[in-house]
C-alpha positions as CSV (number, residue, x, y, z in Angstrom):
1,X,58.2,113.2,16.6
2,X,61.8,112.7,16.3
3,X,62.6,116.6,17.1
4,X,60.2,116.3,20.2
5,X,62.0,113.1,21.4
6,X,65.4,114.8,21.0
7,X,64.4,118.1,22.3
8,X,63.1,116.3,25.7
9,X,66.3,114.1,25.8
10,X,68.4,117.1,26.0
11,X,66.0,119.3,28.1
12,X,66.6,115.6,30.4
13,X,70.3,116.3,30.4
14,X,70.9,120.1,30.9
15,X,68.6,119.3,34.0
16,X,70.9,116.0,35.0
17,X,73.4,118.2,34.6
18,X,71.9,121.2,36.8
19,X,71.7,118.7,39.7
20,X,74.7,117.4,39.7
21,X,76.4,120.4,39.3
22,X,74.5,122.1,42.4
23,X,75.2,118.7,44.5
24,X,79.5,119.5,43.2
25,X,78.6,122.5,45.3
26,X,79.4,121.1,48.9
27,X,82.3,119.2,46.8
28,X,84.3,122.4,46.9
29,X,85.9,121.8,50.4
30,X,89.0,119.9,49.3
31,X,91.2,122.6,50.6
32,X,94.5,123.5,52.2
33,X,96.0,125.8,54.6
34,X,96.6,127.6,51.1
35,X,93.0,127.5,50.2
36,X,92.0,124.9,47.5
37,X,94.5,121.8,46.9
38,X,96.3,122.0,43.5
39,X,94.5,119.7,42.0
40,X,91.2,121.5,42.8
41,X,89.7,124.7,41.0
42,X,88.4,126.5,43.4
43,X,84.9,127.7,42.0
44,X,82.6,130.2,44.0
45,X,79.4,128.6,45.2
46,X,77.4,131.5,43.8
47,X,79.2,130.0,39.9
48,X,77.4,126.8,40.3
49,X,74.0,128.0,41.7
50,X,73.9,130.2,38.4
51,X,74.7,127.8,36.1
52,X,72.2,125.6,37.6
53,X,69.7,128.0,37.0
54,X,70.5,129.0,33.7
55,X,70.5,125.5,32.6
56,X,67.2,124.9,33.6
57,X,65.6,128.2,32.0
58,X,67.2,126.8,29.1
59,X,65.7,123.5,29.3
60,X,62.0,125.2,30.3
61,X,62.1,127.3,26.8
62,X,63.4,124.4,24.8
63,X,60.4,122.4,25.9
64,X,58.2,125.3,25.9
65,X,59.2,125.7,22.5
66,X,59.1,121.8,21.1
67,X,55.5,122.1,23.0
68,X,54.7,124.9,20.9
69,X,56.0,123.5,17.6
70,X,54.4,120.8,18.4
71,X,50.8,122.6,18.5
72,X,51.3,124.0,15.3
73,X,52.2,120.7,13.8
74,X,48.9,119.3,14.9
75,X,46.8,122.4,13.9
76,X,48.1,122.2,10.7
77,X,47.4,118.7,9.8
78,X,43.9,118.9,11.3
79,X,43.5,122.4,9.0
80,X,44.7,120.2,5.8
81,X,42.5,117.3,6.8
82,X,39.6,119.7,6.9
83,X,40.6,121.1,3.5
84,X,40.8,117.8,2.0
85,X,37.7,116.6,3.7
86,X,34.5,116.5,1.1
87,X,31.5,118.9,1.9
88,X,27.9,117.8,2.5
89,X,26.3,116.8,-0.3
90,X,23.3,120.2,0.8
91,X,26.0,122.1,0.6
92,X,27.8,121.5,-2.8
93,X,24.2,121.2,-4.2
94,X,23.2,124.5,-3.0
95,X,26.4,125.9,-4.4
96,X,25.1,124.7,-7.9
97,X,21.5,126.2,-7.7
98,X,22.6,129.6,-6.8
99,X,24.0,129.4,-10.7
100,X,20.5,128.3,-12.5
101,X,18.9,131.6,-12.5
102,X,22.1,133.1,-14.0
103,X,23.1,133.2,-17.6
104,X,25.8,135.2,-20.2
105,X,26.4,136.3,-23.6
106,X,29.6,134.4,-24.6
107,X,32.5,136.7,-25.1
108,X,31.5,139.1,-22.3
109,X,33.3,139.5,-19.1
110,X,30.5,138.0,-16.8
111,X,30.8,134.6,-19.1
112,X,34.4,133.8,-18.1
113,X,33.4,133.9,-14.5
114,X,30.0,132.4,-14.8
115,X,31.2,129.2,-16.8
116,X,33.8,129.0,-14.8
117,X,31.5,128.9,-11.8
118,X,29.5,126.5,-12.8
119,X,31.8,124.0,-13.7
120,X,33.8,124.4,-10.0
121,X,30.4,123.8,-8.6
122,X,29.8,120.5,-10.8
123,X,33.3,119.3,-9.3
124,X,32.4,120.2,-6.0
125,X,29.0,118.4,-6.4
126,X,30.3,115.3,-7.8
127,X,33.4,114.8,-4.8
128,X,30.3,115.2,-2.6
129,X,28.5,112.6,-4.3
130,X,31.3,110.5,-4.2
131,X,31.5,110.9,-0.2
132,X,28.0,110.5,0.7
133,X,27.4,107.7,2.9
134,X,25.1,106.6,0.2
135,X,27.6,105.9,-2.1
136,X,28.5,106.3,-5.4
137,X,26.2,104.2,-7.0
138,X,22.9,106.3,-5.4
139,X,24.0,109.1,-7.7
140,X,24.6,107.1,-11.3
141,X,22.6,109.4,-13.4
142,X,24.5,113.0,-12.1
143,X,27.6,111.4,-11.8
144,X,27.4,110.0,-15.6
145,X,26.5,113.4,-16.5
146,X,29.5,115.0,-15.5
147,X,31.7,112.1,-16.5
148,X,30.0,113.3,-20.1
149,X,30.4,116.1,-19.4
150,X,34.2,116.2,-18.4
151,X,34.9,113.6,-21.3
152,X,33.5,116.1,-24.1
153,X,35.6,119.3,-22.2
154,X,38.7,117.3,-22.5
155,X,40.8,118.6,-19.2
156,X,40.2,122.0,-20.7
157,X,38.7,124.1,-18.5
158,X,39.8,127.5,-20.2
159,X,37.1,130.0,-20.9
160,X,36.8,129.3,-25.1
161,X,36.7,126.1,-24.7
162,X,34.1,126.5,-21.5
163,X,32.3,129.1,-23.7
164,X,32.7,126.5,-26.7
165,X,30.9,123.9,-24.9
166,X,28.4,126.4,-22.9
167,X,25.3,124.1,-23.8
168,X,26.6,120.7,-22.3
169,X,27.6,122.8,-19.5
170,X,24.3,124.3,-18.5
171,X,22.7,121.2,-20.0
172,X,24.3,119.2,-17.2
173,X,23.9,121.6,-14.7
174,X,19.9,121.6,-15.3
175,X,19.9,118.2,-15.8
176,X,21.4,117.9,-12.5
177,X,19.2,120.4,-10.7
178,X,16.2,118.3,-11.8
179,X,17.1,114.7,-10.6
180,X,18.4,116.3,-7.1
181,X,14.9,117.7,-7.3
182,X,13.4,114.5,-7.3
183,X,15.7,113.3,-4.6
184,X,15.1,116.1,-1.9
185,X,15.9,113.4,1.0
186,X,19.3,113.3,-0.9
187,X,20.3,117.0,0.6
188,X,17.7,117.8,3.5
């Protein structure tokens, strides 16, 4: 706000400064039977008109280019808002089931990613909850569950301790699957 105010204050002064300078332009007949009186510069017409001008490209792109900082600056906080803005509760959920037909043998490669998976969706599932216009306390049971759940993983979310604590992870999950499945109103 501050650069846009400043940015317009001068573009308001190079173009103050324009006009006045094209109005010193009939100014210039102060002369002698030498030409201009001593205490006169004698400056060419032509000078001031292309002063004038440049002074007010200048000013143009200055504004053009507050206006376009200015864009960026609002596209960029409406693009953060959006990141920081919950999903639908369908959504998240859907998220979640697209994990319950999949499974792994701890230790292999897929495990790391599938555990991994499954507890971003949980997270994902219980800001949702959280938003829903239904509030907080609609969703008691699943959001208990992953309070558990997040109590007995401790804040570590590597893949031992994930693989380490595989059951109460997919425990939850399926858990979870079956009380949204008795709530289908909850994410139609």
């Amino acid at each position: 706000m501050f650069i846009r105010t400043n940015v317009r204050a001068t573009a308001t002064a190079m173009a103050a400064a324009a006009v006045l300078g094209a109005a010193l332009v009939g100014c210039t007949g102060a002369t002698t039977s030498q030409g201009p009186g001593d205490d006169v510069p004698y400056v060419a017409p032509s000078v001031n008109a292309s002063v004038a001008a440049k002074a007010a490209e200048v000013a143009a792109a200055e504004q053009s280019a507050s206006d376009a900082a200015s864009a960026d600056a609002e596209a960029n906080a409406a693009a953060e808002e959006a990141a920081n803005r919950p999903e639908a509760l369908r959504d998240a959920f859907a998220g979640l089931q697209a994990t319950l037909n999949d499974t792994c043998t701890p230790g292999s490669a897929n495990c790391a990613y599938f555990l991994g998976r499954v507890h971003d969706e949980l997270v994902r599932l219980e800001k949702a909850m959280k938003a829903d216009g239904q509030g907080p306390a609609h969703f008691k049971e699943p959001l208990a569950r992953i309070s558990d759940l997040r109590k007995t993983l401790n804040g570590d979310t590597s893949t031992a301790n994930l693989e380490k604590h595989r059951s109460e992870l997919l425990g939850t999950r399926d858990r979870i699957n079956t009380w949204m499945q008795g709530h289908p109103e909850d994410y139609r």
